[in-house]
Wavefront OBJ file of the C-alpha trace (Angstrom):
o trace
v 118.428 27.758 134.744
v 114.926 25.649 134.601
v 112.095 27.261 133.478
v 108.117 26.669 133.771
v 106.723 28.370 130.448
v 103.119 28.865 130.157
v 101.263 29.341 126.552
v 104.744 30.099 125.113
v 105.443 28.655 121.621
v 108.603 26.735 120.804
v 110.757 29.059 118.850
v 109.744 31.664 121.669
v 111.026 28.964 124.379
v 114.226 28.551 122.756
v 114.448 33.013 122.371
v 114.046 33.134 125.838
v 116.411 30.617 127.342
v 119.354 31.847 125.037
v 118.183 35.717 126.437
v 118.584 34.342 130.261
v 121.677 32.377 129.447
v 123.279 35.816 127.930
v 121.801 38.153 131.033
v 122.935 35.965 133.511
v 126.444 35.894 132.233
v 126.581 39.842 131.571
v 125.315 40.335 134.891
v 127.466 37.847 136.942
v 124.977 35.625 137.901
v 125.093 32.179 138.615
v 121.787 30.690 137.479
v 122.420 26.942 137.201
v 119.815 25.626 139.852
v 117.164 28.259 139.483
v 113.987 28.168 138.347
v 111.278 31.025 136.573
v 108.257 31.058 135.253
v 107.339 33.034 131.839
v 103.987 33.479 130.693
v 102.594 34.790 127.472
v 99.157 36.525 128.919
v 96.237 38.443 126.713
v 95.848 42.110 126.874
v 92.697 41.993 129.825
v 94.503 38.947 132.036
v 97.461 41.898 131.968
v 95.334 44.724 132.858
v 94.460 42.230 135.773
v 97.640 41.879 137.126
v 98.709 45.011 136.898
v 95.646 46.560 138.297
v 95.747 43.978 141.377
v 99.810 44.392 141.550
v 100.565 47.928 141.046
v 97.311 49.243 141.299
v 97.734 50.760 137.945
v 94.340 49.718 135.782
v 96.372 49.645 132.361
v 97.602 47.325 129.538
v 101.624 46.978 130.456
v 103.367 44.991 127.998
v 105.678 43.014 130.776
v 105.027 42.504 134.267
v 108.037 40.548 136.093
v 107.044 39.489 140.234
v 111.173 39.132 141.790
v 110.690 36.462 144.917
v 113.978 37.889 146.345
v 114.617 41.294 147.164
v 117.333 41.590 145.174
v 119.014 45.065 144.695
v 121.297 45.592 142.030
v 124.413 45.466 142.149
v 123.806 42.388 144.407
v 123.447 39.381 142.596
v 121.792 35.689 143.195
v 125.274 34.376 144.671
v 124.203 36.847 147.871
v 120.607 34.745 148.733
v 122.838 31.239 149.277
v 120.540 31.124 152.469
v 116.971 31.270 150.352
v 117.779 28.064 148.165
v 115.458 24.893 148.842
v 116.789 22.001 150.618
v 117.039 20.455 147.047
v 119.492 23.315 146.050
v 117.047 25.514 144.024
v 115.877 28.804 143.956
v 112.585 30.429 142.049
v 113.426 33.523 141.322
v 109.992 34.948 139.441
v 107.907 35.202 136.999
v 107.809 37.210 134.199
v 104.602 37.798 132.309
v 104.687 39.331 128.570
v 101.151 40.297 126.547
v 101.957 39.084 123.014
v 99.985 41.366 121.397
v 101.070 44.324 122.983
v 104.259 43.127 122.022
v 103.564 42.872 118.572
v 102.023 45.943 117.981
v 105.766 47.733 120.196
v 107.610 45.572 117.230
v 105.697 48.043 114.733
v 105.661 50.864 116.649
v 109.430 50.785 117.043
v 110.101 49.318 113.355
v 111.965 46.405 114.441
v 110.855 42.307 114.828
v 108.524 40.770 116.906
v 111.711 38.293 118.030
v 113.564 41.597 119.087
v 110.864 42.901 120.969
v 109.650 39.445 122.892
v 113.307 38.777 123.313
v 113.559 42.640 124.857
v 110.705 42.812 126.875
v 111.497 39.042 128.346
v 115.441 40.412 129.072
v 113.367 43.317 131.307
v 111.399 41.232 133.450
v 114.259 39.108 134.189
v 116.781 42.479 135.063
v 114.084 43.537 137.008
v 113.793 40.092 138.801
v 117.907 40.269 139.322
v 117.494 43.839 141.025
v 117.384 46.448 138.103
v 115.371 49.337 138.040
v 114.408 52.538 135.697
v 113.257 54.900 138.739
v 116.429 56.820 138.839
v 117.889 57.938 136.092
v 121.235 56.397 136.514
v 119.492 53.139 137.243
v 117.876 53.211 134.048
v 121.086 54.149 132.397
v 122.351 51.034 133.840
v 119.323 48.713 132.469
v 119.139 49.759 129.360
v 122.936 49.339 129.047
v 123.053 45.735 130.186
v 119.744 45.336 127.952
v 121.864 45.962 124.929
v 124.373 44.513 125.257
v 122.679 41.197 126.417
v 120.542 41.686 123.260
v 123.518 42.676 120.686
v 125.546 39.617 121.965
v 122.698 37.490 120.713
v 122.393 39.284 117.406
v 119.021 40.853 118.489
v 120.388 44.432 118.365
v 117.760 47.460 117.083
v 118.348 47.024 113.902
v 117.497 43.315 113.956
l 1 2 3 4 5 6 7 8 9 10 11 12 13 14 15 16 17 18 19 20 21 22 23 24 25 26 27 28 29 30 31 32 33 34 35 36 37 38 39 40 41 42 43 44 45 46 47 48 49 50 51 52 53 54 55 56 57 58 59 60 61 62 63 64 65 66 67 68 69 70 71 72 73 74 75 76 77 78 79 80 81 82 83 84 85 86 87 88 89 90 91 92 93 94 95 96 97 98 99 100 101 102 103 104 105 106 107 108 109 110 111 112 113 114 115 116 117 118 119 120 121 122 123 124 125 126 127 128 129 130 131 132 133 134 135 136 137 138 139 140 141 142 143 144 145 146 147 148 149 150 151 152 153 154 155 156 157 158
C-alpha cells in the first residue's frame, strides 16, 4: 500500500501503515498497488467537511471518502477493472481531527496511539465496505476493529 499523508507526524506515519498492513490482511485484501490519503485536520476544517459531505454541521472525529463502492463482504480483488493503466488504485482518504482524538483517548481512559490507531483502522473499514448502520454490520466492524488492533498490541487496555 502507498500512502499520501498530510500534516501527519512520523511516529503517527509509521502507526498507521502497520494498522493498514494488519486490516488488509484480516480482511483479505490485497493492497500492494494501492494508494490513500490520511490527513490529520483541526476541529473547524472537520466541521467543514462534514457539514459539506454529510450535511451534518458537527465536529466528527474521522471522516473516511471510499472512491469505490465497495460493499463488504466484497473486497478490492473484485474492482480489477478500476485500477490505472499503471496498475494502481486510490482507494480514499481518511481524515482524523487530532484533537478530538485526544480528548476520545481521555474520555475512554486509554492512549492517544490507541485511539489515532482506532479511529485511522475505521476510516479505512469504512473505505473497504464496512458499515455500523445495521446492527449486525456494526457487530462485524467492531469485530474486525479488534482484532486488527489486538494483533498489533493496541488492544483497550493499551
Amino acid at each position: 500500500m502507498f500512502f499520501n499523508f498530510e500534516n501527519v507526524g512520523h511516529k503517527y506515519k509509521k502507526l498507521i501503515k502497520r494498522i493498514y498492513t494488519k486490516a488488509a490482511e484480516v480482511t483479505g485484501n490485497d493492497v500492494s498497488n494501492t494508494w490513500v490519503t490520511v490527513s490529520f485536520v483541526n476541529r473547524q476544517r472537520i466541521r467543514e467537511l462534514n457539514r459539506k459531505f454529510r450535511k451534518i454541521d458537527k465536529e466528527t472525529d474521522v471522516l473516511s471518502f471510499p472512491m469505490l463502492d465497495i460493499v463488504y463482504p466484497q473486497t478490492l480483488n473484485d474492482f480489477k477493472n478500476e485500477y490505472a493503466p499503471d496498475g494502481t488504485l486510490y482507494i480514499g482518504d481518511v481524515v482524523i481531527c487530532k484533537k478530538i482524538a485526544k480528548w476520545q483517548a481521555k474520555l475512554y481512559n486509554h492512549s492517544k496511539k490507541r485511539e489515532i490507531g482506532f479511529l485511522a483502522l475505521h476510516g479505512l473499514l469504512h473505505i473497504l465496505g464496512y458499515d455500523h448502520i445495521q446492527k449486525e454490520d456494526e457487530e462485524k466492524m467492531m469485530e474486525t476493529s479488534n482484532k486488527v488492533l489486538e494483533e498489533l498490541g493496541l488492544g483497550r487496555e493499551e
